[in-house]
N, C-alpha and C positions, 0 to 999 in steps of 0.2 A: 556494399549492398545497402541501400538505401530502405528504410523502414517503412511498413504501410499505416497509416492511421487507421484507428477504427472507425467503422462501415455504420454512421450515426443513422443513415437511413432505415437501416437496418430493428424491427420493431422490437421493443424487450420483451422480455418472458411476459408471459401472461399474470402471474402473479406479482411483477415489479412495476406493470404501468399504471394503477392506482397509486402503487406510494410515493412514484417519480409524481405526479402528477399533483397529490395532494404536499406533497414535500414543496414543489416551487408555490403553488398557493401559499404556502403558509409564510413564507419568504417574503415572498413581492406583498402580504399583509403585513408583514412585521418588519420591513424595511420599506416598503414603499421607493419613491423615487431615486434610494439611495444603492438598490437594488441595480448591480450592470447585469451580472451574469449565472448563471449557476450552470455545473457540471457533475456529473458523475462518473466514477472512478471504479476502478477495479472488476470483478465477478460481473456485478450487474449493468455493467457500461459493457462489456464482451458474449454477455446474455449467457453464461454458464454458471449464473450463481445457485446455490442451492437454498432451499428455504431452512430455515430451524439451524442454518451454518455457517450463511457468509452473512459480514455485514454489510450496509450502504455508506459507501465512503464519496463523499460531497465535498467539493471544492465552491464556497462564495465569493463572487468577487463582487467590491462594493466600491463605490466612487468614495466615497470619505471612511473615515475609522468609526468604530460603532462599540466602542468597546463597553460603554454603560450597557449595553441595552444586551449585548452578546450571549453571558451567559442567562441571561432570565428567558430569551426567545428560543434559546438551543433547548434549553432544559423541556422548554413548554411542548417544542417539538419532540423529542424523546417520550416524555410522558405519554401524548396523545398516542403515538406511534404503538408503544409498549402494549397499548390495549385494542386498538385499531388496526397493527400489524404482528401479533407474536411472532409469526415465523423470522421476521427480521433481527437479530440475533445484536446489532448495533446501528446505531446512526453515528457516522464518524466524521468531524466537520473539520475542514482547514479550509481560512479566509487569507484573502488579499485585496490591496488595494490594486485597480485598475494599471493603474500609472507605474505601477511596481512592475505587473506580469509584464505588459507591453515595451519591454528595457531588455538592452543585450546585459545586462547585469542578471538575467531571470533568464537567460539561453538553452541552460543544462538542468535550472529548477521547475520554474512556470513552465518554462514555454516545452521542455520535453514532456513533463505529464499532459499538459493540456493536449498535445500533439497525439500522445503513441499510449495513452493511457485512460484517455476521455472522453467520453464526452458531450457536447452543450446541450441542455434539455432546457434551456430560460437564454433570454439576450444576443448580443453580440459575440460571436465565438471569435474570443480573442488566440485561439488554437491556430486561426489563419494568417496572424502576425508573422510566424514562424514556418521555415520549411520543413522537407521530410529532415529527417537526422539519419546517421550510418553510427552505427555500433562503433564505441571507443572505450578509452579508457577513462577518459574526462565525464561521461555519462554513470559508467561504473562504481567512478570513485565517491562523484558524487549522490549516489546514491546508496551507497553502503560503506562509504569510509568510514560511519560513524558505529560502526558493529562492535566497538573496543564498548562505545557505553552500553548500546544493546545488551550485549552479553550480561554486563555487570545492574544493570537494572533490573532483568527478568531473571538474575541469578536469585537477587534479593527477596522478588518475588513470591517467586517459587516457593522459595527458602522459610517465607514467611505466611504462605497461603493459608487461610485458618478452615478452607473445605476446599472439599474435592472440586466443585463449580469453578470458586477462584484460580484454582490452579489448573486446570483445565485449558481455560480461555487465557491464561501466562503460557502455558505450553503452545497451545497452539501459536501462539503471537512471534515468541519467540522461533520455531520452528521454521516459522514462512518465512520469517526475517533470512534467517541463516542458510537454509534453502536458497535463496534468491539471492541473496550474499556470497553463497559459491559460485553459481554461473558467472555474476559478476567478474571475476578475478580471473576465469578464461576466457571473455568475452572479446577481448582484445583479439586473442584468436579465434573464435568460433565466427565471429564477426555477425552475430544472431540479438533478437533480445526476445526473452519468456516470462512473461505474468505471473504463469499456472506455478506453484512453488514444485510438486512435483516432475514435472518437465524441465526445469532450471538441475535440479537434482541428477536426472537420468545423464541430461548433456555433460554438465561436470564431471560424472563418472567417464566419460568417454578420455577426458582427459589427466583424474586423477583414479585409478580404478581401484588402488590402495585405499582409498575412505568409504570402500563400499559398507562397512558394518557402520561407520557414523553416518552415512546417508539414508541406510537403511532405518535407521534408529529415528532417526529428526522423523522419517515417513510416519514412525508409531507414533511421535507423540501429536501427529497431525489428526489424528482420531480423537474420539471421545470418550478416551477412556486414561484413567487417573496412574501416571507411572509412581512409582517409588519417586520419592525425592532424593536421595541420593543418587540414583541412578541419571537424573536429569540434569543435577546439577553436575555430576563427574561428564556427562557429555558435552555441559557447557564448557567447563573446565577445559576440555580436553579438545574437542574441534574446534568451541569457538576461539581460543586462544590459536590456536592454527591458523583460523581464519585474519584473524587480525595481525599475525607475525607474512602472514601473504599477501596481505594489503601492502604494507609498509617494505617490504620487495618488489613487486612490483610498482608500487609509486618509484620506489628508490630510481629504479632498471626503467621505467619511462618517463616517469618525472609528470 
């Protein structure tokens, strides 16, 4: 079954069309002609983001490298955001060069998000390079095979959050991660793909029904509200190491 793109026609929340909006001004000022494209990703590219919850996750693509000018322009944008949009909770930015996305090298990286995860609010939608895609294992892996460091970065995290805030917004990160890292690994058979981290959660239980109290659990710490550390860390421990012993199985078993 082939995958549908998201519906760009489609208008955003009422409260995300000023930031989309002032977000690409700020951009094509601070990049100027070097400016190809800008996208949006996740929650608010599917219009069910919440305010004061999710953040704005941006993809820039830009015809040459920019790496001087990168973080002083991100930061500036943040800043302005922080006080111009509270309810926005982060501005989250991964850049590319043009010539990179547009490469069967970028099939299962670039060109799957742009396609079935984004999308264009600036430029040339390099999202039409690329056709629909069908649920794999190749998509899968490439997007969560990397849950072995996941785990172990936001273990540390956690472990070392010096307030509730911090550890908070670790939880949750970690959560969606691992949430969306299980459908993953059934995916091959569900032959589906899910965003929403809870919906990835429900479908995986249909297939592993035994992990209902760690899926259940990942649900909690997707709240805002501050678990035990021990508690969060014994769940990393303990699913996400699952997690990543079932990766490495099924790569094994499909390769």
């Amino acid at each position: 079954m082939l995958l549908s793109p998201i519906d760009s026609k489609e208008p955003l929340q009422a409260e995300y069309e000023p930031v989309v909006k002032d977000l690409v001004g700020y951009l094509k000022g601070g990049l100027g002609d070097n400016l190809h494209s800008v996208y949006i990703c996740g929650s608010v590219a599917r219009k069910c983001a919440v305010p004061h919850q999710s953040n704005v996750d941006i993809v820039v693509i830009t015809h040459d490298v920019f790496t001087q000018e990168k973080t002083t322009l991100f930061n500036t944008i943040k800043w302005q955001f922080q006080r111009r949009y509270p309810f926005v909770t982060e501005l989250a930015f991964k850049t590319a060069l043009a010539k990179e996305v547009a490469s069967l090298d970028s099939l299962f990286s670039w060109g799957f998000m742009l396609r079935h995860t984004s999308i264009c609010v600036y430029g040339e939608n390099l999202a039409e390079c690329f056709g629909d895609y069908e649920p794999s294992w190749e998509i899968a892996k490439h997007w969560n095979m990397d849950v072995k460091d996941w785990v172990a970065v936001y273990r540390h995290r956690i472990a070392r959050a010096a307030n509730a805030e911090e550890q908070i917004k670790a939880q949750v990160a970690i959560a969606k991660k691992l949430l969306r890292a299980s459908y993953s690994v059934v995916m091959p058979k569900d032959k589906r793909w899910f965003d929403s981290p809870v919906k990835c959660g429900e479908v995986f239980l249909q297939y592993h029904p035994e992990k209902k109290v760690e899926i259940e659990r990942l649900g909690i710490l997707l709240g805002q509200r501050c678990i035990p550390k021990r508690s969060v860390v014994g769940l990393l421990d303990g699913f996400g190491q699952w997690l990543v012993k079932e990766y490495k199985k099924t790569e094994f078993r499909i390769g």
